[in-house]
N, C-alpha and C positions, 0 to 999 in steps of 0.2 A: 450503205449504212442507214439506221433508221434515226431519225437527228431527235437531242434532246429532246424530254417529252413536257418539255417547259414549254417547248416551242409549239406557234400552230401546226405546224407539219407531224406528220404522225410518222413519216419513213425519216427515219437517217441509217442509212448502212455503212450503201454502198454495198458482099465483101468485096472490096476491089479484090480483081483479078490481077494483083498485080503482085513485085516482090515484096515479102512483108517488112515493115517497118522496123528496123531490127533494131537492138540497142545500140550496135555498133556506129548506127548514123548520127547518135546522138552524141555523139563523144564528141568532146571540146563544144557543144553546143551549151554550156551551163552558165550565159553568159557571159561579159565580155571579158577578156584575161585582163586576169593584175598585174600590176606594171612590176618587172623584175621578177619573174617567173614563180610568183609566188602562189598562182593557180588562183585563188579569188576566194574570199569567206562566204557565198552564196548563188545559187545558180541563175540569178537573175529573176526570181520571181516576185511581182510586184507586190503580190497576197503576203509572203512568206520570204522576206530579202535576205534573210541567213540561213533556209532554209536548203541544205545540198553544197556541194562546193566545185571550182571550177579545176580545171588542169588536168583529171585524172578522173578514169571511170574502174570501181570496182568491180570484179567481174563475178567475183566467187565472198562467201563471209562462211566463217566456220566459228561457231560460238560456242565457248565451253563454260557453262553456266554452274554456278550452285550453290542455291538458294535455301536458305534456315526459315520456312516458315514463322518460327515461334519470336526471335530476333528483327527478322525480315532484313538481314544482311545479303545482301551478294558479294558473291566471289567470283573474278569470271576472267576469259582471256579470248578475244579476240583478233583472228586470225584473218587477215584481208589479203585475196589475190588483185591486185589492179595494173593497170597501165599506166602511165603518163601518157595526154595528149598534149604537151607543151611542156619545153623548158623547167624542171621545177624546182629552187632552190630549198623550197619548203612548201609544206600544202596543211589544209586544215581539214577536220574530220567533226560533224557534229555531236557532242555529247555534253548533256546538263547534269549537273551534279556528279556526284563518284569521287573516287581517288583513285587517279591515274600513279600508278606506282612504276613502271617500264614501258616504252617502249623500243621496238627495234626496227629500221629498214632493212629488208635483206639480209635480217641474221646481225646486224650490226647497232648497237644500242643506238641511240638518236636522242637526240635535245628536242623537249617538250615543256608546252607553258599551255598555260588557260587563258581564254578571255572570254566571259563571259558563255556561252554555250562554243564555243570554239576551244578545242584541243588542235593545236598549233605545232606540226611536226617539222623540225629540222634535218634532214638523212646528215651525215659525214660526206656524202657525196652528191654533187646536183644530178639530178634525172633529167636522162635525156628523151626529148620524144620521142613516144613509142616505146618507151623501152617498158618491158614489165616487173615488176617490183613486187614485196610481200611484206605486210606492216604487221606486228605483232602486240599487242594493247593490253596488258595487264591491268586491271584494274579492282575497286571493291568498294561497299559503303551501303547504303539505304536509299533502292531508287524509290523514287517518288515520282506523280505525273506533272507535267505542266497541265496549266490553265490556258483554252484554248481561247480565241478573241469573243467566240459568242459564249463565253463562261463553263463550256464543261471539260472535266478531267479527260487527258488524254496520255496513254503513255503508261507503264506500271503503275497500275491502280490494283495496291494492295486490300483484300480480304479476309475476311473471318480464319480462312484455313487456306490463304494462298494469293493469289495474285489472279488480277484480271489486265490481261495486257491485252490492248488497243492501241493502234500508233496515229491513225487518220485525223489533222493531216500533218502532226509533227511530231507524234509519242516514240519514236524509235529510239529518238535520241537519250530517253532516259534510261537505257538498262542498255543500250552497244552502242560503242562508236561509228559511226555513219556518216554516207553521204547521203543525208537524206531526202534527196527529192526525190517525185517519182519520174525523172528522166533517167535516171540511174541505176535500171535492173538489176539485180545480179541473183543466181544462184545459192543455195545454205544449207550449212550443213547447224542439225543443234545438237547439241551433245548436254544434258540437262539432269542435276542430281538432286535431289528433294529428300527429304524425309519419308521412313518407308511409311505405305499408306496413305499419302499425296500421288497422283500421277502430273504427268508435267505433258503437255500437248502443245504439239510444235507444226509447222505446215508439210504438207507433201507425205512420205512415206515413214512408216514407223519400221528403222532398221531392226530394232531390239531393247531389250531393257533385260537389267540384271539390277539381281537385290544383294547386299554386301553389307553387313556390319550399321543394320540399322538406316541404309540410304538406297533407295531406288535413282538407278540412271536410265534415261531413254532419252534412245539416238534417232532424230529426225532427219529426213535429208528430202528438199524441194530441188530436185534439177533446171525447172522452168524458170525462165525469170522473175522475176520478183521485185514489187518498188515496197521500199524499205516499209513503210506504212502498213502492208497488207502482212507484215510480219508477227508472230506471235509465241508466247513463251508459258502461256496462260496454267496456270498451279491451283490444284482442290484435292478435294476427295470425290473422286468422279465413278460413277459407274460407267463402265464402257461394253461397247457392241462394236466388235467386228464382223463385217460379211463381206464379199464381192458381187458386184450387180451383175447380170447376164451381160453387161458391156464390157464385162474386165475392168471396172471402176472399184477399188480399194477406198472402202468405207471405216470410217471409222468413227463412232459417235462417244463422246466422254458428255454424261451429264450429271453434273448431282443430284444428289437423294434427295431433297428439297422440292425438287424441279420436275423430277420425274412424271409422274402423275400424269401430270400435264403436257408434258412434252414428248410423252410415247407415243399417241394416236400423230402427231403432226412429223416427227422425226419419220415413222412407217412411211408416211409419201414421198420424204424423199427421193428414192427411187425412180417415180412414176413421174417427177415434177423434174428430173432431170432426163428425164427420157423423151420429157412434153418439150422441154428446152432444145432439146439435141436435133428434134425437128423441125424445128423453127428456126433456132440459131445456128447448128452445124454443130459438128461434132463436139463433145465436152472435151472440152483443153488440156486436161492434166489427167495424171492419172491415177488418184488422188479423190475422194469427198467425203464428207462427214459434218460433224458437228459440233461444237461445243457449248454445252449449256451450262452458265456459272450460273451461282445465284450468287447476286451481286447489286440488290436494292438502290446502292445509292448512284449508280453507275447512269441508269435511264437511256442506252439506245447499245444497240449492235452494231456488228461490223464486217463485212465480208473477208474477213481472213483467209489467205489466198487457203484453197483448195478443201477450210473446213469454218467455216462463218462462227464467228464466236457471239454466244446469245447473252444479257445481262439476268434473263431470268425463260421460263420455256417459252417457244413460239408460237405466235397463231402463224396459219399454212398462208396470210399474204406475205408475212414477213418471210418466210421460209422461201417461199419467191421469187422474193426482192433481192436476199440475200444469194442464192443462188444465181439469179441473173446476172450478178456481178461476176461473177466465175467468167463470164465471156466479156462484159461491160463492166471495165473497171479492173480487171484483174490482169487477164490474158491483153484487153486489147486497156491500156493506161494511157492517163490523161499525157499531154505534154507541157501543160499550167495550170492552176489549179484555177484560175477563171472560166475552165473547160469543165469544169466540174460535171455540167446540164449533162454530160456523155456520158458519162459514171449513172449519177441518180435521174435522171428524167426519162434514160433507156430501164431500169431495173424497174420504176417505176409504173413505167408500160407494160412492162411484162407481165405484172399483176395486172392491170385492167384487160389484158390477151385471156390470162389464166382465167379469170373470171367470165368473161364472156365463153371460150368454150369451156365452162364447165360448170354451167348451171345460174350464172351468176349475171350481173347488169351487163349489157353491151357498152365496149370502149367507147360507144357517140353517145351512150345516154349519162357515163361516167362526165365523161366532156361536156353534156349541155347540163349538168348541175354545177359544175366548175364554174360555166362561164356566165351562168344565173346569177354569182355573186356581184355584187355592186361594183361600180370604178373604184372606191375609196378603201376597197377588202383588202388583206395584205397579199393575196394570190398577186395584185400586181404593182407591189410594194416597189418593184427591182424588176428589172429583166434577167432571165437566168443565163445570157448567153455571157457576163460579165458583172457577176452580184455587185462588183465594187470593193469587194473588201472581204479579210478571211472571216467577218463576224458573219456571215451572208451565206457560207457558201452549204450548210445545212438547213434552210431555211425554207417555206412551201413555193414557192416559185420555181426554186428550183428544182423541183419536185413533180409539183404538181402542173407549172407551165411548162418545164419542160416535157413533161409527155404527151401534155396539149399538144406541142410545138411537132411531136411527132405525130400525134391524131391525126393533125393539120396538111400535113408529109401523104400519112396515108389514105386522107380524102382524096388527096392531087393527083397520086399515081394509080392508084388502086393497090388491092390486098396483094396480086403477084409482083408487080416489081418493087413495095413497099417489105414484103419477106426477104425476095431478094437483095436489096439492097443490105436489110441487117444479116443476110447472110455471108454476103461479101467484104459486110466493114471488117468483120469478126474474122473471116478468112483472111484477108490482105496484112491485116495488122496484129494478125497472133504472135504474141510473147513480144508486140512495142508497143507503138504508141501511135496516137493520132489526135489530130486537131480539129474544130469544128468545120474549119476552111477545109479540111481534106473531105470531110463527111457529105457537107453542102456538094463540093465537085462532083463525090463519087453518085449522089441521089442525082444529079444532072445526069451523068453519064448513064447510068443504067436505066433511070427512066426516059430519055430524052428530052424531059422538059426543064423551061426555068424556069431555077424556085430560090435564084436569089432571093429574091422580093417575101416570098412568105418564112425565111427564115429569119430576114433581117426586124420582118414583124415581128414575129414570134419569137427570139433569143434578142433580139438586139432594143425595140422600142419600149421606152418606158410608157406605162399605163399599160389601162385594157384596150388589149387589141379588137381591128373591128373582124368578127369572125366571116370567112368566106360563103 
């Protein structure tokens, strides 16, 4: 993600050889259970404490949306495959705002209350663990986004002629019912009806779209998994380009007329910038890429939306980069806290100062010795990024731009092959989970042989300016 542009930072977006971290290991990891099997109102995160919920991992969401531009009403029904990992007399699903009108467990209507962003589900019968279940969510009204701690919109952020949907790191919750952390993968299907002459752009594959009686519907479907956040639903008047890459990569670019201009010469490279990717980092994860360009002035930063990066206005080719890089960072391999964040943006971040050095541009050390020219007292070392402290932090240049120091730093130590290597086996071992900084630090030891406790504890963990090696 390329973080507010209020902020100093100019980005906000957003392999062990081993078995990959699958979402399944995370089940019932969503913090600690509530007492009388009530699953828990958050998954334990300190950034975000009602953010996600415990007792039960969604597996699958199937969203049937549809949206009146002109009104900006939604109408929609949400359709959840999950499990219970514990006992559950009742469990909660995050969603702000709306009018919840039905729901059902298992085909069975069920007793439902609000509190505050909590939709509070009773089944007629308790779940047992393990068992799988299917929750039905009717609802409607006028989403709106939350405000996030460092002040920007996040979440259904309405437009001129549509919607700009952004979730990172808690907008999901205003337009579907959610568990929304991103320990919680799951698969989706979007089913999305508009006004004709709006298109509606959703993640993954475009199944089809049919026009009827003055409304356009088109049917998305992501198989990969997916943390709720990287989800999108995004509404305009879009000019769109389909092609397929010589990789078998399904492209698909929606941008407005607005925006065009300018974002035809940087959209062309995609291709070339995903190909630049695929060697460096291993294969492209989904099967699935494109684009989406809104214009959307008051919005101020992008988002890696899984499999087609939503832009708030056209791109220049770092951003285009940045936001790509998250397809493997951040997308494919997700955080397990949002204190992890430096994994997300300090890897995507790198990636740009990679692109640039092979490709005509500053070398990654000369990027790094004007970073660390600035003063003690700069905000570069405001915070440490291995633990901003807090969710107002975690778009901010530290973590940003120390973290890719932090990686510079990595790849002084080992040198250029087992420093590739490494990001190519994070990216392998943990395709479609998740991973922690503690897992990352082990696997740079392992593959290159050496200890780098110590330079990462510098570099993510000490506050100030670090003394550079």
């Amino acid at each position: 993600m390329t973080p507010p542009r209020r902020q100093p930072a100019r980005r906000r977006t957003t392999a062990l050889a081993t078995v990959p971290v699958a979402v399944a290991a995370l089940l019932g990891a969503a913090g600690p259970a509530a007492p009388g099997g009530t699953g828990g109102s958050g998954a334990g995160d300190p950034y975000f404490p009602l953010s996600g919920n415990g007792g039960y991992h969604v597996r699958h969401y199937g969203l049937t949306l549809r949206y009146d531009t002109a009104s900006r009403r939604l109408d929609a029904t949400a359709e959840l495959s999950a499990r219970a990992t514990e006992r559950l007399t009742r469990f909660d699903l995050d969603l702000k705002g709306l009018t919840v009108t039905a729901v059902t467990v298992d085909h069975r209507a069920a007793a439902f209350r609000r509190d505050g962003q909590e939709l509070i589900v009773t089944p007629r019968r308790a779940l047992r663990a393990g068992q799988p279940f299917r929750v039905s969510v009717a609802y409607h009204g006028t989403p709106k986004p939350v405000t996030d701690p460092d002040g920007s919109a996040d979440g259904w952020i309405p437009t001129d002629d549509g919607a700009f949907v952004a979730g990172e790191p808690q907008g999901a919750m205003t337009w579907f019912p959610v568990n929304g952390h991103p320990k919680d993968k799951a698969s989706y299907d979007f089913t999305i009806t508009v006004p004709r002459g709006r298109t509606a752009v959703a993640g993954g594959v475009l199944l089809g779209q049919r026009t009827a009686h003055g409304r356009t519907t088109f049917r998305w479907r992501e198989t990969q998994p997916m943390a709720a956040y990287l989800a999108t639903a995004t509404i305009g008047r879009f000019r769109v380009e389909r092609y397929t890459t010589r990789d078998g990569i399904q492209v698909y670019n929606a941008v407005d007329a607005r925006e065009a201009r300018a974002a035809a010469p940087v959209l062309k490279r995609l291709p070339a910038v995903l190909e630049w990717e695929s060697r460096l980092f291993g294969p492209y994860p989904f099967r699935a890429a494109g684009s989406i360009v809104d214009h959307a002035p008051d919005v101020g930063y992008a988002l890696e939306t899984q499999t087609r990066p939503l832009y708030d206005s056209a791109p220049t080719l770092d951003t285009l980069v940045h936001e790509s890089a998250h397809q493997w960072f951040g997308d494919s391999v997700s955080l397990t806290t949002w204190k992890d964040i430096w994994l997300n943006e300090g890897f995507a971040t790198y990636a740009e100062w990679l692109y640039a050095e092979q490709h005509g541009g500053d070398s990654a050390q000369r990027t790094f010795d004007a970073l660390y020219a600035r003063p003690a007292g700069d905000g570069l070392w405001a915070y440490p990024p291995g633990d901003p402290g807090s969710g107002a932090r975690l778009f901010g240049t530290p973590v940003y731009a120390r973290g890719a120091m932090a990686l510079h730093e990595l790849r002084r130590a080992v040198g250029d092959r087992d420093f590739l290597l490494i990001l190519r086996s994070w990216a392998a071992g943990h395709r479609g989970g998740h991973g922690t900084t503690a897992q990352f630090v082990r696997l740079a030891e392992a593959k290159s042989g050496k200890p780098l406790k110590g330079l990462f504890q510098t570099w993510l963990y000490t506050p100030g300016k670090p003394n550079s090696a």
